[in-house]
C-alpha positions as CSV (number, residue, x, y, z in Angstrom):
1,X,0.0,0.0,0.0
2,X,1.1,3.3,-0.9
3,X,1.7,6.0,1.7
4,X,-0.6,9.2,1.7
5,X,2.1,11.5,2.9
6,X,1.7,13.6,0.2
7,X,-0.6,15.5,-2.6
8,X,-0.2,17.7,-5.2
9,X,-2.3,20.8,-5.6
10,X,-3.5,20.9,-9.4
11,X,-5.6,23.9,-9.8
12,X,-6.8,22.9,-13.3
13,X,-7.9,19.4,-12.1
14,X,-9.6,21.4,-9.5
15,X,-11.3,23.6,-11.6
16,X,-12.6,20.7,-13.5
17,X,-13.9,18.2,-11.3
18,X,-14.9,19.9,-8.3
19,X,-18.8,19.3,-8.2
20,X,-20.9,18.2,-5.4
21,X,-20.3,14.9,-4.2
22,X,-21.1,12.9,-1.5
23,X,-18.4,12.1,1.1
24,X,-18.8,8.6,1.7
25,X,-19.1,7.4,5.2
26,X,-21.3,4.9,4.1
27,X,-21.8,3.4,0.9
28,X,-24.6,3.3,-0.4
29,X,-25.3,6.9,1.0
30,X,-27.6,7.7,3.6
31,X,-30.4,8.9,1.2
32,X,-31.0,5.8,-0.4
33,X,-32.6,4.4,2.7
34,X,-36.2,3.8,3.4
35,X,-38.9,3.3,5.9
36,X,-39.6,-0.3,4.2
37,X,-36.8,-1.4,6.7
38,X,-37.9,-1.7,10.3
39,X,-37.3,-3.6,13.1
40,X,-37.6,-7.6,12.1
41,X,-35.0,-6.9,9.1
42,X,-32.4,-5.1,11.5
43,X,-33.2,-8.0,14.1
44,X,-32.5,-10.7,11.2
45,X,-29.0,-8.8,11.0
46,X,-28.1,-8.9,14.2
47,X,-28.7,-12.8,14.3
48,X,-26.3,-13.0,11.0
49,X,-23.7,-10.3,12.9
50,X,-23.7,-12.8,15.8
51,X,-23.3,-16.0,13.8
52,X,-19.9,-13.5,12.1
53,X,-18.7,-13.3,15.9
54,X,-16.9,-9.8,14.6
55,X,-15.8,-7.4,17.1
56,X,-18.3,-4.2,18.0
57,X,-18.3,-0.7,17.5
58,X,-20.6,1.5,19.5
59,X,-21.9,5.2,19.0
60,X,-24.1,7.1,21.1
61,X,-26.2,10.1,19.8
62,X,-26.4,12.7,22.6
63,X,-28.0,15.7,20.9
64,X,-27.9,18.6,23.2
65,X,-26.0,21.5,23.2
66,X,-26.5,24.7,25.4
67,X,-26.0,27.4,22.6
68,X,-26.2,27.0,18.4
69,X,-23.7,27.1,16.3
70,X,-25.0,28.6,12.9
71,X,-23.2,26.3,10.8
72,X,-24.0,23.1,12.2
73,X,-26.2,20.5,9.8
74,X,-25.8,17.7,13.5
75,X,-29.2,16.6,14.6
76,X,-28.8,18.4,18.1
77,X,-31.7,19.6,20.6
78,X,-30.5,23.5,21.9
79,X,-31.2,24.1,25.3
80,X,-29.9,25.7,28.4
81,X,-32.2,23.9,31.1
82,X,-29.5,20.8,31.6
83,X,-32.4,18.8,33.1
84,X,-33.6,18.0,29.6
85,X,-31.4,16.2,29.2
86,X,-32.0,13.0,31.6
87,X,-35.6,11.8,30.3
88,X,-33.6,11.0,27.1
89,X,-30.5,9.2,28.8
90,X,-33.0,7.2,30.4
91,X,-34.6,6.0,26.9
92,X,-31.3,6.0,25.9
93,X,-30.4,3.1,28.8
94,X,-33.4,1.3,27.8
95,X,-31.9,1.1,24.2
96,X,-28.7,0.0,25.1
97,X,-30.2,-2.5,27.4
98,X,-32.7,-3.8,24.6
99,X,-29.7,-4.3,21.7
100,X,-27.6,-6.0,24.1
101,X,-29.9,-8.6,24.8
102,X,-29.9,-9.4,21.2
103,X,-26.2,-9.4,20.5
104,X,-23.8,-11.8,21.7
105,X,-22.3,-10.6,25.4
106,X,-18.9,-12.3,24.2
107,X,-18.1,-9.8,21.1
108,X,-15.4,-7.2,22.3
109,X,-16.2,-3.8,21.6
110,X,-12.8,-2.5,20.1
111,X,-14.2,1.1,19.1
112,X,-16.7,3.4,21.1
113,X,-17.6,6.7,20.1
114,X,-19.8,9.3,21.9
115,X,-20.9,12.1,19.4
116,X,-23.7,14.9,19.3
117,X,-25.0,17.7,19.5
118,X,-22.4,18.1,22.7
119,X,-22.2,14.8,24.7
120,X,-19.8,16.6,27.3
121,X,-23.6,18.8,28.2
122,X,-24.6,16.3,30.2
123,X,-23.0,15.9,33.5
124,X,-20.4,13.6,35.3
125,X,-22.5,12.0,37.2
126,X,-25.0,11.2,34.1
127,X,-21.6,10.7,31.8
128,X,-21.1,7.8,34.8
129,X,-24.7,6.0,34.1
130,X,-24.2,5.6,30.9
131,X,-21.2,4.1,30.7
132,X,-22.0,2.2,33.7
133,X,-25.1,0.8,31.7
134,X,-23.0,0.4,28.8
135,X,-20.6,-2.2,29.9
136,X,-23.7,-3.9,31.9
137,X,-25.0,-5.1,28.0
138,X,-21.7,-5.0,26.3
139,X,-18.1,-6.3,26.7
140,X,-16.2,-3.2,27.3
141,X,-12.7,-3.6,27.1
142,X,-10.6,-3.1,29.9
143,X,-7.0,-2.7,28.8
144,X,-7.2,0.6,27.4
145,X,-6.6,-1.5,23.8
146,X,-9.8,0.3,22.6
147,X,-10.2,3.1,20.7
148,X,-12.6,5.1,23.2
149,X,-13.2,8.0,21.8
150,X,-15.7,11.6,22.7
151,X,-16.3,14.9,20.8
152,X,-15.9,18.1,22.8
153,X,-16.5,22.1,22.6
154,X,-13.8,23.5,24.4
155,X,-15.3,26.6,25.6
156,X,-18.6,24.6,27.4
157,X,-16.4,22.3,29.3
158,X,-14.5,22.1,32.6
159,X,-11.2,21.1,32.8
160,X,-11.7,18.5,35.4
161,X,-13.8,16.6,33.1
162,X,-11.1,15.5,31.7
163,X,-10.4,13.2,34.5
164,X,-13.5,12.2,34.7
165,X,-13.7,11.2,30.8
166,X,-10.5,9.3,31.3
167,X,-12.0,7.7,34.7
168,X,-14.7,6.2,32.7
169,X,-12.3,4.4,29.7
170,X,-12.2,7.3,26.8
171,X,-8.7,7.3,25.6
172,X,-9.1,10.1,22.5
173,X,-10.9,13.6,22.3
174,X,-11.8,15.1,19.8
175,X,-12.3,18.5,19.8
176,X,-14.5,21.1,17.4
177,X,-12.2,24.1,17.4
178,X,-13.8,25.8,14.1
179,X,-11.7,29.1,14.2
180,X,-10.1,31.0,16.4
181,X,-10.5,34.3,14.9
182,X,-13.3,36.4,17.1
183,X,-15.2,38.1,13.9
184,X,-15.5,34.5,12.9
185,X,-16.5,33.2,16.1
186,X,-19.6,35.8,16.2
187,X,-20.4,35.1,13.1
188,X,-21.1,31.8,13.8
189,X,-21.5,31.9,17.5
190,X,-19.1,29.5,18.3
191,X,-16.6,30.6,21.2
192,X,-13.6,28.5,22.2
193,X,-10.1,30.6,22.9
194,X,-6.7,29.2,22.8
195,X,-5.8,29.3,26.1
196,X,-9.0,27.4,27.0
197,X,-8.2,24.9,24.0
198,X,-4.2,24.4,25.5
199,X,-5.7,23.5,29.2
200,X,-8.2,21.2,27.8
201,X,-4.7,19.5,25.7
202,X,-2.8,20.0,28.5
203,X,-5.4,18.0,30.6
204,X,-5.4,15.4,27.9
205,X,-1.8,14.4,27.9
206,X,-1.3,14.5,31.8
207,X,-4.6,12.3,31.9
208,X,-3.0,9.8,29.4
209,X,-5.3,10.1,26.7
210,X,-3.7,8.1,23.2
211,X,-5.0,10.9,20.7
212,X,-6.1,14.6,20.7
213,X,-7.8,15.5,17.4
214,X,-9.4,18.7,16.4
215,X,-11.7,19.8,13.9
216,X,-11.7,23.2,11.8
217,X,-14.0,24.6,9.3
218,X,-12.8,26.5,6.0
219,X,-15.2,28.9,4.4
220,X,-16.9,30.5,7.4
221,X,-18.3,34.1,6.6
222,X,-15.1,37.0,7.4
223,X,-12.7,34.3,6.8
224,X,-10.3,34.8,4.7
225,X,-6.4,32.8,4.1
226,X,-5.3,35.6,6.3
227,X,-7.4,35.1,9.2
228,X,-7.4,31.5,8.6
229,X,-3.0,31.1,8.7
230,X,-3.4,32.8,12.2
231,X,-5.7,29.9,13.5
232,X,-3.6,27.2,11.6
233,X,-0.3,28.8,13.8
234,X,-2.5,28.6,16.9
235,X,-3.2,24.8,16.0
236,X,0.4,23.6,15.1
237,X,1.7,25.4,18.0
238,X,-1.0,22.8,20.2
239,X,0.2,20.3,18.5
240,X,-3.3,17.6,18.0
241,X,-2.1,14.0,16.7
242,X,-5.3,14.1,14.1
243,X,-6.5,17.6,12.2
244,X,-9.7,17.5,10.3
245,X,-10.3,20.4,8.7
246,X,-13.8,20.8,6.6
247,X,-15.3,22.6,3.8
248,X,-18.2,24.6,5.1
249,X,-21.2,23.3,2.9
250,X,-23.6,26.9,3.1
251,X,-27.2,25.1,2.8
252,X,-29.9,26.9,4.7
253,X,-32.5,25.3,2.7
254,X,-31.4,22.0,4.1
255,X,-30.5,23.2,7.6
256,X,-32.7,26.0,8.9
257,X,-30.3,27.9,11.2
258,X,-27.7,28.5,8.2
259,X,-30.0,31.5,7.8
260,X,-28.1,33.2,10.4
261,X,-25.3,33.5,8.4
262,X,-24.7,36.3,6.8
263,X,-24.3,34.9,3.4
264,X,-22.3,38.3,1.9
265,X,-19.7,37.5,4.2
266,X,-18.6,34.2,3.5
267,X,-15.6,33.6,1.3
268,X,-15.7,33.7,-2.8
269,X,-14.7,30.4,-4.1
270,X,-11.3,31.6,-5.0
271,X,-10.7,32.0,-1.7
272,X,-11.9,29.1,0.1
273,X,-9.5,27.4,-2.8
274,X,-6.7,29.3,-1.8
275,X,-7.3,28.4,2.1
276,X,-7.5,25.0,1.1
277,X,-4.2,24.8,-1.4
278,X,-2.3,27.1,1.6
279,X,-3.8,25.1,4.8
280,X,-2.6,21.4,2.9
281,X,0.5,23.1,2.1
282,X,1.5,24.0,5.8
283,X,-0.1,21.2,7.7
284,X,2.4,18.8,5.4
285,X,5.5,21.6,6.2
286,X,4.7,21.0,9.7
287,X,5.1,17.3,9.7
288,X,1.2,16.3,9.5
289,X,0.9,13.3,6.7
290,X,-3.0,13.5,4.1
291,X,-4.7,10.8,5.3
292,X,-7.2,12.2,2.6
293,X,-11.0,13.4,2.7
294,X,-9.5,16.7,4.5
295,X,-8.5,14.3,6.9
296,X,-4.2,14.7,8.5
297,X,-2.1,13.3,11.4
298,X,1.0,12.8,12.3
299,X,3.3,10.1,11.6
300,X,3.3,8.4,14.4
301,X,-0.5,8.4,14.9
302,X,-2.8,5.4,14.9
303,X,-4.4,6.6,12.0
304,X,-1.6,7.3,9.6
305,X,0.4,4.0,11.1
306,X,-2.4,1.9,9.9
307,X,-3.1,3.7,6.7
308,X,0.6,2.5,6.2
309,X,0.1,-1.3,6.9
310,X,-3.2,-1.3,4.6
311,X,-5.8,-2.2,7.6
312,X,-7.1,1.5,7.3
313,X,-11.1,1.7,8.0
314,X,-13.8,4.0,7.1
315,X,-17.5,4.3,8.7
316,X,-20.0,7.1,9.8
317,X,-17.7,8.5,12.0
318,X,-15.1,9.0,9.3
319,X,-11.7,7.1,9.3
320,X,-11.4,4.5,11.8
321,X,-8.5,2.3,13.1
322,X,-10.5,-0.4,13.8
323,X,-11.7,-2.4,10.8
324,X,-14.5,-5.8,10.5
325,X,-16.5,-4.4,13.2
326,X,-20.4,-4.1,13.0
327,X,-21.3,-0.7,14.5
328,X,-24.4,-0.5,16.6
329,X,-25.8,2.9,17.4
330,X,-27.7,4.3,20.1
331,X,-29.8,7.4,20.1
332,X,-31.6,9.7,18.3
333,X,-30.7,9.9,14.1
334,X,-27.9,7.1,14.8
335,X,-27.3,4.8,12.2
336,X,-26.6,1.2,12.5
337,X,-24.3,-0.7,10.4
338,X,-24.8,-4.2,11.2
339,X,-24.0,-7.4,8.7
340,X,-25.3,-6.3,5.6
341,X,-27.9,-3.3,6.4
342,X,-27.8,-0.3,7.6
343,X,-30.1,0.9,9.9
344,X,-31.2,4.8,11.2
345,X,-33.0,5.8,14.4
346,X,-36.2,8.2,14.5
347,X,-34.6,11.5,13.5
348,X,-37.5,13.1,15.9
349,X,-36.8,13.2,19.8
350,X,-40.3,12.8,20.3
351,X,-40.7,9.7,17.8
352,X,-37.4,8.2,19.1
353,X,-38.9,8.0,23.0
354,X,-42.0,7.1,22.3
355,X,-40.6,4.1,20.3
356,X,-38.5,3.5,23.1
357,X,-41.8,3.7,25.9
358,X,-43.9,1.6,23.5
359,X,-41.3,-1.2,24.2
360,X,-39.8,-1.1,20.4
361,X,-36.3,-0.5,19.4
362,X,-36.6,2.7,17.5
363,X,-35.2,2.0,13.8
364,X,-37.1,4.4,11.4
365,X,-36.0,3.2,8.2
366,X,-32.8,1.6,7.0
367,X,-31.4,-0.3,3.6
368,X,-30.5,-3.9,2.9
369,X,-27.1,-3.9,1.2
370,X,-27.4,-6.4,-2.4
371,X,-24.1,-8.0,-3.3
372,X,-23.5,-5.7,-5.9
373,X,-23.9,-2.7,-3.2
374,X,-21.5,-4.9,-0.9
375,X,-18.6,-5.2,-3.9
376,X,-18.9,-1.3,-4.5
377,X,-18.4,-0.9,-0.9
378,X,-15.6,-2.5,-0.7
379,X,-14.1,-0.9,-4.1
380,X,-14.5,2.7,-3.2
381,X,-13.5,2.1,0.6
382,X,-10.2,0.5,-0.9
383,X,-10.0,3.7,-2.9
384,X,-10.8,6.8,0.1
385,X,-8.6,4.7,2.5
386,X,-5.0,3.6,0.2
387,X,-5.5,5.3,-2.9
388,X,-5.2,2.2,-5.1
389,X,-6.7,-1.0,-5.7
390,X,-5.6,-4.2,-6.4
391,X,-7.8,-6.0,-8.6
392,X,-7.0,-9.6,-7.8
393,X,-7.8,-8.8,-4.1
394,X,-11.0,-7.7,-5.5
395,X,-11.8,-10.8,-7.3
396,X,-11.4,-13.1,-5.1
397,X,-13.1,-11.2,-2.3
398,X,-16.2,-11.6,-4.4
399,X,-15.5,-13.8,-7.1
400,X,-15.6,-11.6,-10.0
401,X,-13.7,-10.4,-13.2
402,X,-13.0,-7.0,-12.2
403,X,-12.1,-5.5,-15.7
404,X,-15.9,-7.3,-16.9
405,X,-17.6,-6.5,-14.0
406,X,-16.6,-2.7,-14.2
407,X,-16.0,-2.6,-18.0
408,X,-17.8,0.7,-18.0
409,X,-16.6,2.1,-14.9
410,X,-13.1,1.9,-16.2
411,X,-13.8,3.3,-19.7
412,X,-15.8,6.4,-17.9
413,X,-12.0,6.5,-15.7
414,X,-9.8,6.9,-19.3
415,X,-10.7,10.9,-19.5
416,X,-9.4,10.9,-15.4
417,X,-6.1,8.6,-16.4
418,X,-5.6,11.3,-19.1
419,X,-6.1,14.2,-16.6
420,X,-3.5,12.8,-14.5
421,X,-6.0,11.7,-11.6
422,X,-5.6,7.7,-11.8
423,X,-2.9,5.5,-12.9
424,X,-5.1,2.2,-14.4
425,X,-2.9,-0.9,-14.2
426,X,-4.0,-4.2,-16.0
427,X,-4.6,-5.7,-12.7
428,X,-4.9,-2.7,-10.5
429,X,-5.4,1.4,-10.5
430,X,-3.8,3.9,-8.6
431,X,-4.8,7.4,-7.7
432,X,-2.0,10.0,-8.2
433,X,-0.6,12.8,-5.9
434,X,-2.8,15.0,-8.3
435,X,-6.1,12.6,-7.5
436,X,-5.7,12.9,-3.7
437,X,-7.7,15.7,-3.0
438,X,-10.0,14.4,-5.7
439,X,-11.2,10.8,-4.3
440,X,-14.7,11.7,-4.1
441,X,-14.9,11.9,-7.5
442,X,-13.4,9.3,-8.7
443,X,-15.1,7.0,-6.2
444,X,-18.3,8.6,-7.6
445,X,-17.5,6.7,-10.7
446,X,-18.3,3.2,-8.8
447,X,-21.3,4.7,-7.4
448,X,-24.2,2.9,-8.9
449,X,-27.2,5.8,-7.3
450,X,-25.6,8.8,-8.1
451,X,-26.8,9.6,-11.5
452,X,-30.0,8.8,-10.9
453,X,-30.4,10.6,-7.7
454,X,-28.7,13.8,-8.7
455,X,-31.0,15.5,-9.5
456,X,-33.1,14.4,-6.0
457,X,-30.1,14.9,-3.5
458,X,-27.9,18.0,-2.5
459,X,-24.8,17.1,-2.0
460,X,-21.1,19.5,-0.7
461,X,-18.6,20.2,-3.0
462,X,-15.8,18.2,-2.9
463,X,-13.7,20.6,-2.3
């Protein structure tokens, strides 16, 4: 496998194959499910996932925050009265309780993620019965050989939390930074200094926690590359072990409180192009290695060591460490991904606990993966993770003839190997420095629902 170390920065390539796209945490994409699926197919999977004996992956949606953020397109519940936010843990307990007697007590869980909305809203002592009820249904893993992982906003957090994150097994944070510029941070009304940010790390590293990751957002409204360099210093100078840094996707029609953003002040294309090609271009000066998908770490990171030695994952958290796991989700708007389906949660609060009180697990709708759906999977995973694929691997996986099977795939590929994009081998295809930043598009190729839902579905540009 090659080693993403590195990409090139092709502003023609750019300019034409940049479209809208989507970003691949599942394939296929969330918008191809439906509310045909219910509960007796995602129980069928769970008895199939057992018979596998794979290791679990657990997330939990926890979907409160105290303040908004106008950017944000998370299914989150905005509230300053904390005390919501214990009727839901409760259904959420019952949840967890209600999967676990279905799955097998034995399977480890080798990846747990807590996500939101802002899990760290809820308290310590509610953080406690959660996990507590947790590892009363499912075989936690005690040796710290987990990757245990929560998001947090720095500025609506304690410090001592830390501890108390650490206490309960969590072993990576991840942090939503956004920008630290203050016309930026009203804009949006996001608020997190740097100082607060550097306790929070600090607090991490004497608590022992594996990984620190942060996330940033380019193309907020007043930024500018400018601005931006100044929060990019601020962020090398913390030093995180992961950096994600996203392209803000401006769509208030989808996601009602994008109307609070002034939409004069966000950047031109140009320039969110130009903080892109400049950010990539520093964060790989300072040592950081593309993992891809606006994804970097360091070297010596988890993520980047197994992207090196070819067992690099992908799932609906993004890029994962931990691959062959079936993901089981808790919550509100979670999303299953269990044998050969996928399966979502009531999107609704109200829909989700009344499913829960009526004694129901609370799937909504879902999507039974064909074997064709399964191969593409696997094909444009192979592709977002190493940048190449082997073909015989391929074939024998799923006992095909790749070059037949994907005849047309790989002629609509010929105009991309001329671009410079892809390298297509006999027997394999690569993706070139000059690709890298392109993978969503040439995975689209594999993609057997885009062109017919394109017109339907609005999707970010790539980049």
């Amino acid at each position: 496998m090659t080693t993403a170390s590195s990409v090139v920065w092709d502003r023609q390539l750019i300019d034409r194959y940049d479209l809208s796209g989507p970003r691949y945490t599942s394939y296929p994409t969330a918008p191809q499910f439906h509310e045909q699926f219910g509960e007796t197919e995602l129980c069928e999977a769970i008895v199939r996932s057992n018979a596998s004996g794979r290791p679990l992956s657990l997330y939990f949606h926890i979907p409160f925050c105290s303040t908004v953020c106008y950017y944000c397109a998370c299914n989150k519940i905005i509230t300053a009265n904390r005390k919501r936010a214990m009727p839901y843990l409760e259904r959420l307990m019952i949840e967890v309780a209600r999967q676990g007697e279905l799955f097998d007590r034995s399977r480890p869980v080798h990846q747990l993620h807590w996500g939101g909305g802002t899990p760290t809203y809820i308290s310590d002592e509610e953080k406690r019965l959660l996990m507590a009820a947790t590892r009363e249904h499912f075989n936690l893993l005690d040796d710290d050989s987990g990757e245990y992982s929560i998001e947090i906003h720095p500025g609506d957090m304690a410090v001592s939390t830390i501890a108390c994150l650490r206490e309960l097994g969590f072993n990576r944070l991840s942090m939503g930074i956004q920008d630290f510029d203050p016309t930026v941070q009203q804009a949006v009304n996001r608020f997190n200094s740097v100082e607060e940010v550097r306790a929070l790390v600090n607090a991490g590293h004497a608590e022992g926690f594996h990984s620190i990751s942060m996330d940033l957002i380019y193309g907020l409204p007043h930024q500018s590359w400018a601005t931006f360099e100044r929060t990019l210093d601020s962020i090398i100078e913390l030093g995180p072990d992961r950096l994600s840094v996203f392209n803000y996707a401006h769509l208030p029609h989808l996601f009602k409180v994008q109307k609070q953003i002034d939409e004069s002040a966000l950047p031109s294309a140009a320039e969110k192009l130009l903080m892109m090609e400049r950010m990539t271009q520093v964060l790989l000066n300072a040592g950081y290695v593309y993992i891809g998908m606006d994804h970097f770490a360091r070297p010596d990171d988890e993520l980047a060591v197994a992207q090196r030695n070819g067992v690099l994952q992908r799932n609906f958290q993004g890029y994962s460490t931990h691959g062959g796991c079936d993901l089981v989700a808790f919550g509100v708007s979670a999303i299953s991904a269990i044998d050969n389906v996928f399966a979502q949660n009531h999107k609704q609060i109200e829909d989700y606990q009344t499913a829960i009180d009526n004694g129901q697990l609370p799937v909504a709708r879902g999507f039974e993966l064909s074997a064709d759906d399964l191969l593409r999977q696997e094909v444009i995973k192979q592709l977002i993770c190493h940048f190449e694929l082997q073909f015989a691997e391929i074939e024998q996986q799923f006992g095909i003839n790749f070059a037949d099977y994907f005849a047309e795939e790989l002629a609509q590929l010929q105009p991309m190997a001329a671009d410079g994009l892809v390298e297509l081998g006999e027997r394999s295809m690569r993706v070139t420095l000059g690709g890298r930043l392109l993978i969503r598009r040439i995975c689209m190729t594999f993609d057997a629902y885009i062109n017919k839902s394109r017109s339907e579905i609005r999707y970010s540009k790539i980049i």
